[in-house]
N, CA, C and O of each residue as an XYZ file, in Angstrom:
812
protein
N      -8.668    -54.459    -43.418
C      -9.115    -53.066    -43.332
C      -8.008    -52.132    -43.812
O      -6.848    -52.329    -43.448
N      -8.337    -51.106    -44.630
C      -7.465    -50.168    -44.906
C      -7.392    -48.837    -44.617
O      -8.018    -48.181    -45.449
N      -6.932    -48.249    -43.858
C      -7.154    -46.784    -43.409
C      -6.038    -45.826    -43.315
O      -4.926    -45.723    -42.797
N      -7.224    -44.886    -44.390
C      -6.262    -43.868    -44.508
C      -6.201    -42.543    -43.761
O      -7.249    -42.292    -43.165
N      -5.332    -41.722    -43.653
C      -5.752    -40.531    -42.655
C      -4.655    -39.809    -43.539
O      -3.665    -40.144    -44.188
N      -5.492    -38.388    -43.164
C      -4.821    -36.947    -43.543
C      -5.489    -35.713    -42.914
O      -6.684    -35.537    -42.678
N      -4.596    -35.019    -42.729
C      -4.848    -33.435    -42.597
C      -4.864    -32.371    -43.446
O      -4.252    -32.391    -44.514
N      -5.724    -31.134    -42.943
C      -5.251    -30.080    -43.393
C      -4.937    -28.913    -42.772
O      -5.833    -28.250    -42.250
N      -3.523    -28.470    -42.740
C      -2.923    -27.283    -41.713
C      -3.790    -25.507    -42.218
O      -3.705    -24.993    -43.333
N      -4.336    -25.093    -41.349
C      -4.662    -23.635    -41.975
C      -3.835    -22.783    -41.163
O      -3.278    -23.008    -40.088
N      -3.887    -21.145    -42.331
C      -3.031    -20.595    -41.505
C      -3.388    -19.463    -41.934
O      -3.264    -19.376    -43.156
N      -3.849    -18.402    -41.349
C      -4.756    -17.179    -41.681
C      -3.758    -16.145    -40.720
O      -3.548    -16.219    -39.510
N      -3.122    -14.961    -41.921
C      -2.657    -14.183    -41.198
C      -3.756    -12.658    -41.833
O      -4.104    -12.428    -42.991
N      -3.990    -12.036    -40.847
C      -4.500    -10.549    -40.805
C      -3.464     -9.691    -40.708
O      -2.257     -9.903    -40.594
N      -4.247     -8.444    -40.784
C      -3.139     -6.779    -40.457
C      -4.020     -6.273    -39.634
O      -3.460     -5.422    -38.942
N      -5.231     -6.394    -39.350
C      -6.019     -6.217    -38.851
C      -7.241     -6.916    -38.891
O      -7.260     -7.809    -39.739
N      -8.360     -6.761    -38.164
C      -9.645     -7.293    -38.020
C     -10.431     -7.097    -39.516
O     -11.337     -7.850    -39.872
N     -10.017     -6.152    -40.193
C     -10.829     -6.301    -41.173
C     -10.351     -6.108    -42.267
O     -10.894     -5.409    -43.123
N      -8.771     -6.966    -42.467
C      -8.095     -7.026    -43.422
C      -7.307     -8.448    -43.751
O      -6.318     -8.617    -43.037
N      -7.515     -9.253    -44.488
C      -6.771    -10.798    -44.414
C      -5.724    -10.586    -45.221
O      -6.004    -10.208    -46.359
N      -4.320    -10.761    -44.881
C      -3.479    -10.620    -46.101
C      -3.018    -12.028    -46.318
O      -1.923    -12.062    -46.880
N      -3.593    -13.345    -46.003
C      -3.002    -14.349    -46.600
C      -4.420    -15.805    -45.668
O      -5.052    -15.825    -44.612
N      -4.318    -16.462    -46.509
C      -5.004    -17.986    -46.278
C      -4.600    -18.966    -46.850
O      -4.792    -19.069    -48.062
N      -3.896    -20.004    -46.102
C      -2.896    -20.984    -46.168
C      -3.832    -22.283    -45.881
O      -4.511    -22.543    -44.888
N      -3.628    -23.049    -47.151
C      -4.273    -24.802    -46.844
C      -2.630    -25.469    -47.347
O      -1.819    -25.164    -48.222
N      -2.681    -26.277    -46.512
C      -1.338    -27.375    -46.493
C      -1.400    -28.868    -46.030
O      -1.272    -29.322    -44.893
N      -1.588    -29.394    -47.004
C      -1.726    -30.790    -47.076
C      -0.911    -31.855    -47.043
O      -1.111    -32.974    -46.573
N       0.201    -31.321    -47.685
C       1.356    -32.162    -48.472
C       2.781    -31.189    -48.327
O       3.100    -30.434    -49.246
N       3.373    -31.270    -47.410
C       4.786    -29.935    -47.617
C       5.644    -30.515    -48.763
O       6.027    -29.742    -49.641
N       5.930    -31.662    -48.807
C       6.595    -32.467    -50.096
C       6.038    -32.015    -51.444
O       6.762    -31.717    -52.394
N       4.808    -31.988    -51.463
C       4.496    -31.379    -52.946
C       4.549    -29.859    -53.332
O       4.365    -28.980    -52.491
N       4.814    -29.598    -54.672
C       4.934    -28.108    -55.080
C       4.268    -27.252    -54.353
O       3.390    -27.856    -53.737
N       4.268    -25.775    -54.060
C       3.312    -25.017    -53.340
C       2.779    -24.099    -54.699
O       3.544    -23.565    -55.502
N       1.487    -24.058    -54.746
C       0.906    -22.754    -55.067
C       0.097    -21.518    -54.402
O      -0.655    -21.601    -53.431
N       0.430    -20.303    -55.171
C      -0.199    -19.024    -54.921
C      -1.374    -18.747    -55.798
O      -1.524    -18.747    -57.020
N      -2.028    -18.549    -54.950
C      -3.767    -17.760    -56.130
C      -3.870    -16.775    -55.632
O      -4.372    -16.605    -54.521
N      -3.455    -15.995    -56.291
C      -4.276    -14.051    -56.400
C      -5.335    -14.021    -57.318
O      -5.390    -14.111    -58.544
N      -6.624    -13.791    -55.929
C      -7.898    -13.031    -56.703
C      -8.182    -11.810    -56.130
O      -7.564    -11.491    -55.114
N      -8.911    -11.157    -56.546
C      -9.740     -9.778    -56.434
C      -9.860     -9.724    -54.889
O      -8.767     -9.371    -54.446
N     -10.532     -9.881    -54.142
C     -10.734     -9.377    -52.826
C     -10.943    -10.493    -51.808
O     -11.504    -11.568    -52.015
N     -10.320     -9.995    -50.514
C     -10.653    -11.635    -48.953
C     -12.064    -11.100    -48.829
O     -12.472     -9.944    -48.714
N     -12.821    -12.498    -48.896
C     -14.104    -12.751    -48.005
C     -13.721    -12.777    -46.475
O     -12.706    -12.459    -45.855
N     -14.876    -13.255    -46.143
C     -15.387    -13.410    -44.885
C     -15.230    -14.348    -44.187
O     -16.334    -14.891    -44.146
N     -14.249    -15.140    -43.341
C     -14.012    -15.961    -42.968
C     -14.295    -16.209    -41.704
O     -13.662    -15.669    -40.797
N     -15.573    -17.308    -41.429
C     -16.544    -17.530    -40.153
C     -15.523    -18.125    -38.819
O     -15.837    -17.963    -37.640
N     -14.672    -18.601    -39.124
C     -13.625    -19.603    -38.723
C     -12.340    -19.768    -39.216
O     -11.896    -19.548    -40.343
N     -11.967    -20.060    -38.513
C      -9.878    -20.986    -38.943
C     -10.554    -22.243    -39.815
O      -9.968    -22.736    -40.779
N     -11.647    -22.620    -39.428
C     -12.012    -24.014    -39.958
C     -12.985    -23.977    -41.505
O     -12.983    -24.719    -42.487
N     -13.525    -23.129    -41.262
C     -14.311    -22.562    -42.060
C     -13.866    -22.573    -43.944
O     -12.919    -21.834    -44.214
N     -14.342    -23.159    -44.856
C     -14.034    -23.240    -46.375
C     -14.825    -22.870    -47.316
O     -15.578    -23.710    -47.809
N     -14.830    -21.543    -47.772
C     -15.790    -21.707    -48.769
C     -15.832    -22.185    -50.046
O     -14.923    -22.948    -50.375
N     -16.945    -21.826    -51.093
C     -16.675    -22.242    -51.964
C     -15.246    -22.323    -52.734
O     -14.571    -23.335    -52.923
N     -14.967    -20.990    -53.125
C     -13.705    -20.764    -53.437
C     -12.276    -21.251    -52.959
O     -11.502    -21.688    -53.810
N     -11.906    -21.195    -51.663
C     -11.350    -21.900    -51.269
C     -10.903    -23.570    -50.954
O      -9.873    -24.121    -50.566
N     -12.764    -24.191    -51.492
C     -12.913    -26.012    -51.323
C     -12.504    -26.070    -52.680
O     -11.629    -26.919    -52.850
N     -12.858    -25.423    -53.757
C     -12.141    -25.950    -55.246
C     -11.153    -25.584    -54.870
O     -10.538    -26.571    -54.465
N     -10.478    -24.546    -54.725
C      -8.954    -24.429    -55.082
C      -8.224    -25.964    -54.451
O      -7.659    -26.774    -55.187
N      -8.372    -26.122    -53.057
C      -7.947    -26.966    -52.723
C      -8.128    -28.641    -53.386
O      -7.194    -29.436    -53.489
N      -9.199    -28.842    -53.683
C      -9.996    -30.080    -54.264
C      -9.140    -30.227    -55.730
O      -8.869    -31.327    -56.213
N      -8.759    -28.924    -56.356
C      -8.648    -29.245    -57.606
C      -7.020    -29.302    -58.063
O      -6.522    -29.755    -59.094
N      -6.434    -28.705    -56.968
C      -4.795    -28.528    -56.774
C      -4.142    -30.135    -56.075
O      -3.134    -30.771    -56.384
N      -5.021    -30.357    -55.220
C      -4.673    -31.893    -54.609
C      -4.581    -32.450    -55.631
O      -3.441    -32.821    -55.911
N      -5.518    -32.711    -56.477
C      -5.466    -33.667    -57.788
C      -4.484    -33.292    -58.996
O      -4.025    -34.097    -59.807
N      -4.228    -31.766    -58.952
C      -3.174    -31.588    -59.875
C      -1.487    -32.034    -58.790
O      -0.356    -31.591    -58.994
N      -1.768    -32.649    -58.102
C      -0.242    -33.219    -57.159
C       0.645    -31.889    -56.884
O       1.822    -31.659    -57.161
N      -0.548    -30.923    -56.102
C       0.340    -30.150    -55.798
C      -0.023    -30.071    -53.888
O      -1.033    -30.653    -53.494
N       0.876    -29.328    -52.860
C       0.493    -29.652    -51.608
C      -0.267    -28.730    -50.841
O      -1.060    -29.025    -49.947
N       0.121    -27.228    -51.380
C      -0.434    -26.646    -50.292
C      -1.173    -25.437    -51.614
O      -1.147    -25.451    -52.845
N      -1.858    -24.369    -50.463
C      -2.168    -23.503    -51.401
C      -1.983    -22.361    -50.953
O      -1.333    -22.729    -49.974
N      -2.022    -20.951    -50.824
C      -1.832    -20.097    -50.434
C      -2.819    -18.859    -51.026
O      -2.244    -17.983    -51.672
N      -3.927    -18.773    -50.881
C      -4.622    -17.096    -51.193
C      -4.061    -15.966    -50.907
O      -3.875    -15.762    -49.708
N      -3.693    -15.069    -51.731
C      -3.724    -13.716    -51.423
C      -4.573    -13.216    -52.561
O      -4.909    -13.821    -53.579
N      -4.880    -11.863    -52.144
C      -5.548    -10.973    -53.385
C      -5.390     -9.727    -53.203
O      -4.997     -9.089    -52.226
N      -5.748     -9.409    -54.283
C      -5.156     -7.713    -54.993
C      -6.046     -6.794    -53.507
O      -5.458     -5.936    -52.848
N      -7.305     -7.161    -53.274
C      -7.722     -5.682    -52.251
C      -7.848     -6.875    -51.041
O      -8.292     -8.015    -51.175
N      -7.234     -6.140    -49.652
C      -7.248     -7.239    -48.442
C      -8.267     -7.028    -48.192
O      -8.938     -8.060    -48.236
N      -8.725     -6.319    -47.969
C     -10.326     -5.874    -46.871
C     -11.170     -6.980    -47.017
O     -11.423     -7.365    -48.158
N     -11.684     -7.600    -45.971
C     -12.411     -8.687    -46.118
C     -14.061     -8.293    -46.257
O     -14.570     -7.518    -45.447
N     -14.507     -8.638    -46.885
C     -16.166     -8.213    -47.374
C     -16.535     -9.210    -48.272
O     -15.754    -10.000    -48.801
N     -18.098     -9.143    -48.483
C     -18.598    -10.421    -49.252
C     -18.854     -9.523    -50.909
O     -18.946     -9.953    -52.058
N     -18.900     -8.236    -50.372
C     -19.562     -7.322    -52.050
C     -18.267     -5.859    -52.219
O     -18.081     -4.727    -51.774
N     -17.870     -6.486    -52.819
C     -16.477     -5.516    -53.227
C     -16.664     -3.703    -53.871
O     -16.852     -3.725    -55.087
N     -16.646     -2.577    -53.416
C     -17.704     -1.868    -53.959
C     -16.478     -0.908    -54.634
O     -15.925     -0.004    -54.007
N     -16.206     -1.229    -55.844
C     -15.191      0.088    -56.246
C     -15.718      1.325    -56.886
O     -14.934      1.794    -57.712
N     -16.580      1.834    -56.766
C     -16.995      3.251    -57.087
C     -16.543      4.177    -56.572
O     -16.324      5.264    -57.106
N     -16.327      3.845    -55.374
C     -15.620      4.824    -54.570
C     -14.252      5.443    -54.524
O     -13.587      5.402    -55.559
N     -13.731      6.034    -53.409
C     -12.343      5.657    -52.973
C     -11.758      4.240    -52.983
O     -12.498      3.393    -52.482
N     -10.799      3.892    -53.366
C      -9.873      2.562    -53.078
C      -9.018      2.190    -52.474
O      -8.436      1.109    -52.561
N      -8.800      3.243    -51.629
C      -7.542      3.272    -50.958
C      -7.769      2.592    -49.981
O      -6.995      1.648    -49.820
N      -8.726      2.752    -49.101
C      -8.556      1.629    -47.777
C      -9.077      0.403    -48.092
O      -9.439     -0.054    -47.008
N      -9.295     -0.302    -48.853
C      -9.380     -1.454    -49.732
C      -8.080     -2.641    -49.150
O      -8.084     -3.685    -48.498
N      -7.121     -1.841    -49.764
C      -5.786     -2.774    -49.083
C      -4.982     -2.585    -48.465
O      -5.514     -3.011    -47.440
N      -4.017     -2.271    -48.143
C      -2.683     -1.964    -47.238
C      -1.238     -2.408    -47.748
O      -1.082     -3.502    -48.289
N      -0.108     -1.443    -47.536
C       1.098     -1.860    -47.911
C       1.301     -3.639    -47.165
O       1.142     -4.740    -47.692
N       1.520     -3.429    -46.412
C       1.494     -4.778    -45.841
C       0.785     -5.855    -46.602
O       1.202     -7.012    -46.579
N      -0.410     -5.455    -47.359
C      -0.905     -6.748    -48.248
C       0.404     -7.302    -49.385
O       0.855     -8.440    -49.514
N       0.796     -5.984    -50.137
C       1.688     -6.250    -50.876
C       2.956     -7.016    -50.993
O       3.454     -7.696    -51.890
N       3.501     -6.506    -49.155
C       4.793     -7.520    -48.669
C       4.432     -8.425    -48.709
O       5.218     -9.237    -49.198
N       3.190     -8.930    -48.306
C       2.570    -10.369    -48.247
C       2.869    -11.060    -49.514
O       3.750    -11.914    -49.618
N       2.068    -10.644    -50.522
C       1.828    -11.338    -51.755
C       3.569    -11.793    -52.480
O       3.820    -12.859    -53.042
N       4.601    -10.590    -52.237
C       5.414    -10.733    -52.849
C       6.028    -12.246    -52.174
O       6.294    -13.360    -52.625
N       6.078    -11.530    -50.749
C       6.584    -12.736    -49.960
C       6.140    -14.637    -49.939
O       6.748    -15.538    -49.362
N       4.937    -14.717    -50.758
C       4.147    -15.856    -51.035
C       5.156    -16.070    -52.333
O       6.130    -16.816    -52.237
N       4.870    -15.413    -53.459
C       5.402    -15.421    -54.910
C       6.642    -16.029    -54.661
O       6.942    -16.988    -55.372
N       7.680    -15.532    -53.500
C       8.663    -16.079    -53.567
C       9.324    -17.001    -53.398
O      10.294    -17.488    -53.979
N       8.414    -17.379    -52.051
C       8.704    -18.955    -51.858
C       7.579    -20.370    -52.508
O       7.475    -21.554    -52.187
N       6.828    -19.430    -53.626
C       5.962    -20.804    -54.115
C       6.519    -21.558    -55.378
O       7.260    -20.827    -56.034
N       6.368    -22.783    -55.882
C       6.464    -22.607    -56.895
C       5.627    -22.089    -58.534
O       6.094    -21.818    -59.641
N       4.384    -22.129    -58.051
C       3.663    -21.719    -59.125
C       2.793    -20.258    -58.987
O       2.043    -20.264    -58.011
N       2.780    -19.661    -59.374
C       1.780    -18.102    -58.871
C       0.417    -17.890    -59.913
O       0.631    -17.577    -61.084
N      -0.809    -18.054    -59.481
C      -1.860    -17.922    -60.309
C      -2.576    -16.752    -60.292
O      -3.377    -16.463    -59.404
N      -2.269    -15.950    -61.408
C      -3.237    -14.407    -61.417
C      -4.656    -14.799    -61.604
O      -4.899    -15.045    -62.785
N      -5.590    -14.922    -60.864
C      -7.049    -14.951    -61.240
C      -8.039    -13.981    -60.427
O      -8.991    -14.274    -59.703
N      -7.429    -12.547    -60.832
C      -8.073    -11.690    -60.724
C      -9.467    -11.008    -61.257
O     -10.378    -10.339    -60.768
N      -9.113    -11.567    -62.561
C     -10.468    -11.200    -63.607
C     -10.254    -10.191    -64.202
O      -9.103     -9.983    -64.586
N     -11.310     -9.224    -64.474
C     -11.251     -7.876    -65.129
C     -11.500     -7.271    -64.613
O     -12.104     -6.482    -65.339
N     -11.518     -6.742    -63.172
C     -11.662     -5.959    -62.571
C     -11.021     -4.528    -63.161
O     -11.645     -3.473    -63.273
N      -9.414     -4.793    -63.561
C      -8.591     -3.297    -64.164
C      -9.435     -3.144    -65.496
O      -8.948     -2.245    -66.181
N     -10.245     -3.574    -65.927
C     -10.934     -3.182    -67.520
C     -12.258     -2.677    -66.839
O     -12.760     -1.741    -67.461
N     -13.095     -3.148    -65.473
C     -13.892     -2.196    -65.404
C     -14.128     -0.964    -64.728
O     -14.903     -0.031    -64.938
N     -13.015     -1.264    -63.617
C     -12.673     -0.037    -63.066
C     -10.996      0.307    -63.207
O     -10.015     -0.220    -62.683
N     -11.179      1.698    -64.383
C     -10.063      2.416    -64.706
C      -8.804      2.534    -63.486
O      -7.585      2.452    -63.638
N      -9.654      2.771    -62.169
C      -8.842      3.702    -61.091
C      -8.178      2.739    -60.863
O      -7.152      3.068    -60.268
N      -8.307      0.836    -61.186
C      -7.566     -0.096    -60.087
C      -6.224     -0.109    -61.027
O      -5.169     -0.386    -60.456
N      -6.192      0.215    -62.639
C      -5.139      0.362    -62.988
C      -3.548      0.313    -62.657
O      -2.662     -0.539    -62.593
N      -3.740      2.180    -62.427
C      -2.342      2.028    -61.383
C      -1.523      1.250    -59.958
O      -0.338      1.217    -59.629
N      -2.991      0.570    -59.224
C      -3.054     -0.479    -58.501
C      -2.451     -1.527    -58.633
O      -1.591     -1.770    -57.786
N      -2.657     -2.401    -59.607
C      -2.672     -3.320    -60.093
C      -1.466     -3.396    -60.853
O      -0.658     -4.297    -60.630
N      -1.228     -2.332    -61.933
C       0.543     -2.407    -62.592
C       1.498     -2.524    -61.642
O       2.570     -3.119    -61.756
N       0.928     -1.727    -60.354
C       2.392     -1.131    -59.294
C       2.496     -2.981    -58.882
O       3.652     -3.396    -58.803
N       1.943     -3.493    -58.760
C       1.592     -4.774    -57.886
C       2.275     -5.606    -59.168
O       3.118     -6.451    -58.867
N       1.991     -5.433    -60.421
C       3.069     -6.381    -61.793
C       4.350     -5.894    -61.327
O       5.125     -6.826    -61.113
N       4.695     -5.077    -61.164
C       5.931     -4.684    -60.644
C       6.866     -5.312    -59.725
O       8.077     -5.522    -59.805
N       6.095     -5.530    -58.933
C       6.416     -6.072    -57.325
C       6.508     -7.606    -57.837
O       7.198     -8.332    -57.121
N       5.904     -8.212    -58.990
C       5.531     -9.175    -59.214
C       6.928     -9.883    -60.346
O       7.033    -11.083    -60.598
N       7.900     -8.749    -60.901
C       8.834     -8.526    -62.411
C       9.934     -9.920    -61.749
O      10.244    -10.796    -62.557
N      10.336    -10.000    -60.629
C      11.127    -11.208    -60.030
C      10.770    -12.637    -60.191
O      11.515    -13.608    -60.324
N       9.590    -12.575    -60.155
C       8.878    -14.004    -60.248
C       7.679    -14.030    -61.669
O       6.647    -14.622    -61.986
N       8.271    -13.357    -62.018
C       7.283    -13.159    -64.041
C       7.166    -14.736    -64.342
O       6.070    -15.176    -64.689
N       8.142    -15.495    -64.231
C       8.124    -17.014    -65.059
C       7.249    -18.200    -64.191
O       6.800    -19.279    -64.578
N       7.202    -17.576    -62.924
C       5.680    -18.612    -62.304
C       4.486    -18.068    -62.189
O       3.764    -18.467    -61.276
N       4.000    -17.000    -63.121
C       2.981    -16.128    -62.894
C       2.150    -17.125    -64.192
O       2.511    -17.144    -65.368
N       1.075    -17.839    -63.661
C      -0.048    -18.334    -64.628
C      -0.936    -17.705    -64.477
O      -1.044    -16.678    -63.806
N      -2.394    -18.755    -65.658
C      -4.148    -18.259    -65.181
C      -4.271    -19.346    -65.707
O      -3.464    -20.025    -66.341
N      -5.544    -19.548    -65.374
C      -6.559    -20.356    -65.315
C      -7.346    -20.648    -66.639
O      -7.728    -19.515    -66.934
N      -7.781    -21.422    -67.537
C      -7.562    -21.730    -68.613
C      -8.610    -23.057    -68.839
O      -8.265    -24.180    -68.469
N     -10.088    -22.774    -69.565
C     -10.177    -24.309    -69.355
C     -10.649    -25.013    -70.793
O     -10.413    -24.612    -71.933
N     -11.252    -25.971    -70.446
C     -10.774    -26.677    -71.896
C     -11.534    -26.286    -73.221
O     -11.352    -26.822    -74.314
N     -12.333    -25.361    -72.972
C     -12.618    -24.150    -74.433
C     -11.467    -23.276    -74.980
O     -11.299    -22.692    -76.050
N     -10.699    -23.407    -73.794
C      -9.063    -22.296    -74.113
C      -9.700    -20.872    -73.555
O      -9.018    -19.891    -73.850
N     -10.729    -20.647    -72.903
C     -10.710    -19.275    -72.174
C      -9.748    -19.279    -71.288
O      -9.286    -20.350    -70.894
N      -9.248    -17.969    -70.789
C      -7.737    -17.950    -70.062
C      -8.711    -16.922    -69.147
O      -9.831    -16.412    -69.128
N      -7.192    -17.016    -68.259
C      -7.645    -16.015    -67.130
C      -9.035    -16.338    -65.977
O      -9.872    -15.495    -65.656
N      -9.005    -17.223    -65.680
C     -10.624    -17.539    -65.046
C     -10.371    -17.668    -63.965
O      -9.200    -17.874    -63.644
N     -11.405    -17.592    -62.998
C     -11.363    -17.483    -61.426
C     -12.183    -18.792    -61.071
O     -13.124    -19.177    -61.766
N     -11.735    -19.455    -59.905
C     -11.679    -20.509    -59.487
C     -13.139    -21.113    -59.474
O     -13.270    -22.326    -59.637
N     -14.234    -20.306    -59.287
C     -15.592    -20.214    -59.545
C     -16.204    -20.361    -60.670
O     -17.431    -20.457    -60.648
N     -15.423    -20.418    -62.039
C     -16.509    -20.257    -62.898
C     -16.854    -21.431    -63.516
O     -16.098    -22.191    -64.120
N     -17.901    -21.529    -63.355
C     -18.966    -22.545    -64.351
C     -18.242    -23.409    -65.266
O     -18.434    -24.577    -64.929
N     -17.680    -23.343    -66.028
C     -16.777    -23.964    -66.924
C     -15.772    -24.368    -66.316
O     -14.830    -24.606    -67.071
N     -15.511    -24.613    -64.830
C     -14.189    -25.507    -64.430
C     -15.148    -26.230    -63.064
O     -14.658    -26.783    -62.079
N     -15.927    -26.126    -63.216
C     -16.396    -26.959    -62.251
C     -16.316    -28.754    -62.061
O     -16.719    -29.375    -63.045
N     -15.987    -29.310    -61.264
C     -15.884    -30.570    -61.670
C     -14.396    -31.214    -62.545
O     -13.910    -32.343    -62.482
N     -13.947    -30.016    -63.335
C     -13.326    -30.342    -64.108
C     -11.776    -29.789    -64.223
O     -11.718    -28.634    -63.800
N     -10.813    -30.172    -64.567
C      -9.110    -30.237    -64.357
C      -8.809    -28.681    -64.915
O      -9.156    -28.208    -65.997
N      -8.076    -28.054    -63.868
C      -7.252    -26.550    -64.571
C      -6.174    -27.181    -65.829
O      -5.625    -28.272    -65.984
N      -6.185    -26.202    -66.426
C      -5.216    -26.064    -67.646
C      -4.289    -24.341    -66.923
O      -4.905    -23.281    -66.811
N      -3.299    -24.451    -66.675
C      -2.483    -23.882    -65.995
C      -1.600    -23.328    -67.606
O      -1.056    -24.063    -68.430
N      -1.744    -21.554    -67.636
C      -1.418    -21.493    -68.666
C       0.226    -20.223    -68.525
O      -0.156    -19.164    -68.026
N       1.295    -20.205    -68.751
C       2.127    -19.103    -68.442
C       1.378    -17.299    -68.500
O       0.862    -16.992    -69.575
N       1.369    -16.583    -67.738
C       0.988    -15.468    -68.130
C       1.911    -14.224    -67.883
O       2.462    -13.935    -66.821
N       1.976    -13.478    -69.189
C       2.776    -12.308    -69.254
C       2.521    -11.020    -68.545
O       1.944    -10.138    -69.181
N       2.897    -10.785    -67.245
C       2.106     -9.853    -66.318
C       2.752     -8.125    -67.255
O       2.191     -7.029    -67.247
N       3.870     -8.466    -67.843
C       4.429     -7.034    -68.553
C       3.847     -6.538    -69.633
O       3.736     -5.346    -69.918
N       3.414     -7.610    -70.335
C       2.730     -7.325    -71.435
C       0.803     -6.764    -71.028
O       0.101     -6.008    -71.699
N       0.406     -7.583    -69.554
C      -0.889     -7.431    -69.676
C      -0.750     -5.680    -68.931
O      -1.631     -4.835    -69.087
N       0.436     -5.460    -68.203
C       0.576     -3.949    -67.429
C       0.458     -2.887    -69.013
O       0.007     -1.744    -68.951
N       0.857     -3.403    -70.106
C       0.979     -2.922    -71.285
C      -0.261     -2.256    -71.950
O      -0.433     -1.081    -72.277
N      -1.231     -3.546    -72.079
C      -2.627     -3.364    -72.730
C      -3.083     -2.843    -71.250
O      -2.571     -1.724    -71.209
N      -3.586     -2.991    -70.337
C      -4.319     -2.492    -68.705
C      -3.889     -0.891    -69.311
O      -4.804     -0.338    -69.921
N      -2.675     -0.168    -69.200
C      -2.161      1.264    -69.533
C      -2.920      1.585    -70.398
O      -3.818      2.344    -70.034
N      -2.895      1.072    -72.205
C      -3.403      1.540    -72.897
C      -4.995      1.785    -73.002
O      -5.529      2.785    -73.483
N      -5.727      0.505    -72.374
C      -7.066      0.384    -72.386
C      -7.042      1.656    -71.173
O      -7.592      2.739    -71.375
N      -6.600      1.453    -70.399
C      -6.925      3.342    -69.034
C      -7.741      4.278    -70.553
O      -8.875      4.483    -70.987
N      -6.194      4.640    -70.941
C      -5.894      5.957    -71.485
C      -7.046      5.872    -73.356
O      -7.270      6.714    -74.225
N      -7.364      4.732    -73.215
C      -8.606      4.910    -74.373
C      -9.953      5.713    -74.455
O     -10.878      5.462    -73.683
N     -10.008      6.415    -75.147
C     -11.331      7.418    -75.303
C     -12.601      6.569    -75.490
O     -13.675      7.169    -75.459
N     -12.592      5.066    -75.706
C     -13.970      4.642    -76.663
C     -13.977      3.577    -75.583
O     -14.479      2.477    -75.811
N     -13.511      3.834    -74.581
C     -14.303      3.103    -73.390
C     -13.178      1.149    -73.713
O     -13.694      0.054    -73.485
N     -11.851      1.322    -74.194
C     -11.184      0.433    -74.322
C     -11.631     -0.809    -74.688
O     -12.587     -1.086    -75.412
N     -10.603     -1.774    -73.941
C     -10.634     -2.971    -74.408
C     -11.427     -4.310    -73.292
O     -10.591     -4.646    -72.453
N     -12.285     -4.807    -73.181
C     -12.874     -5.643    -71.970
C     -11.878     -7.136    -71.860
O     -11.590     -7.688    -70.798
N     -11.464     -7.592    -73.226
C     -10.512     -8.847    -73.049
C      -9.518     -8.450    -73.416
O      -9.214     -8.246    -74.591
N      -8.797     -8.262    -72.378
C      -7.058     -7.818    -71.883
C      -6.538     -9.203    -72.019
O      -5.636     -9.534    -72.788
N      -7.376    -10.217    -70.967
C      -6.545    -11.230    -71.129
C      -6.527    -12.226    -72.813
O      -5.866    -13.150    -73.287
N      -7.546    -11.447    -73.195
C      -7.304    -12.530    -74.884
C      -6.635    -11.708    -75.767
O      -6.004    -12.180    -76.712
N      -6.723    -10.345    -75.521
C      -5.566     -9.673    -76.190
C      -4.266     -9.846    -75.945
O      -3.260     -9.629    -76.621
N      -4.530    -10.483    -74.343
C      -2.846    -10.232    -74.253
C      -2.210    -11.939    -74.812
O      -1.070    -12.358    -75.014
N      -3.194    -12.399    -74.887
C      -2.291    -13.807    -75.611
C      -2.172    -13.941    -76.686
O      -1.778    -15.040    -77.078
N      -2.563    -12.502    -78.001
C      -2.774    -12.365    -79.358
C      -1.918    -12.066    -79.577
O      -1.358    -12.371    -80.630
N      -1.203    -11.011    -78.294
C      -0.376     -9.843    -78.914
C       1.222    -10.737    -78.307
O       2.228    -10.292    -78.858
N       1.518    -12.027    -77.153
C       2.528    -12.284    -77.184
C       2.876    -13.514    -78.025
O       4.024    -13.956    -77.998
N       1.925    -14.078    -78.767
C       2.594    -15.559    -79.633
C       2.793    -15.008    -80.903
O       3.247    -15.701    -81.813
């Protein structure tokens, strides 16, 4: 008989009841750690609780031999329908930010898979650069998601990585704060692929 056993450690810190600034899966402390920044915290039923998003990340990082994982994202507020028309401000909290930096620093790999959120709403702009900023220390572990068509930038959900192995690609957060600025300040309603511009404009 052969038997194997394993765990997985979770570790969910809040700022409040209706703000998550971090979700921790840890499998392996020996193996590399990664960070995934996406767009906004869901709804989390439980400590035990995995959703979709969270069962790939984990499912697909184990197999890339890495140990743990770490979520943060750009707006804390936990909700299932993200509504930016509005105000944005209570969306996240300084405290999200200490968070994220504080992940970046002790991981080794950092994955932007935010999406386009800054191409469809103008206002998250300045949001989002201030946060590349915070981010200028750890520029050389900042990736995306990448799959084997060579689309970049993808979020852990999409259709085209299902089942199937990340391609982990370097990403230039100075250069994309670059095009994000210019596409703001465009009259003709800008640019929608930031992230394929921005890999035109650094090779």
């Amino acid at each position: 008989m052969n038997v194997k056993e394993g765990s997985i450690f979770t570790r969910i810190v809040y700022h409040c009841e209706n703000h998550r600034l971090l979700l921790e899966k840890i499998w392996d402390e020996k193996l590399p750690k990664v960070t995934i920044c996406m767009s906004n915290a869901g709804v989390t039923p439980s400590i035990h609780h995995m959703d979709y998003t969270t069962l790939f990340c984990v499912n697909t990082l184990s197999s890339l031999q890495y140990g743990s994982c770490s979520i943060v994202n750009l707006f804390s507020k936990c909700t299932t329908k993200l509504d930016l028309k509005g105000d944005i401000s209570d969306l996240s909290c300084e405290e999200n930010e200490e968070q994220i930096v504080k992940v970046a620093e002790s991981c080794d790999i950092f994955i932007w898979a935010v999406g386009c959120i800054a191409t469809t709403y103008r206002k998250v702009v300045p949001y989002q650069n201030s946060l590349f900023k915070l981010l200028a220390p750890f520029k050389d572990k900042v990736h995306v998601i990448a799959d084997s068509a060579g689309r970049e930038g993808l979020h852990p959900l999409s259709p085209s990585l299902r089942n199937k192995p990340w391609t982990l690609l370097p990403f230039d957060i100075s250069v994309c704060a670059e095009l994000l600025t210019d596409n703001a300040n465009a009259d003709d309603g800008g640019n929608n692929d930031i992230l394929g511009a921005k890999s035109k404009k650094s090779k």
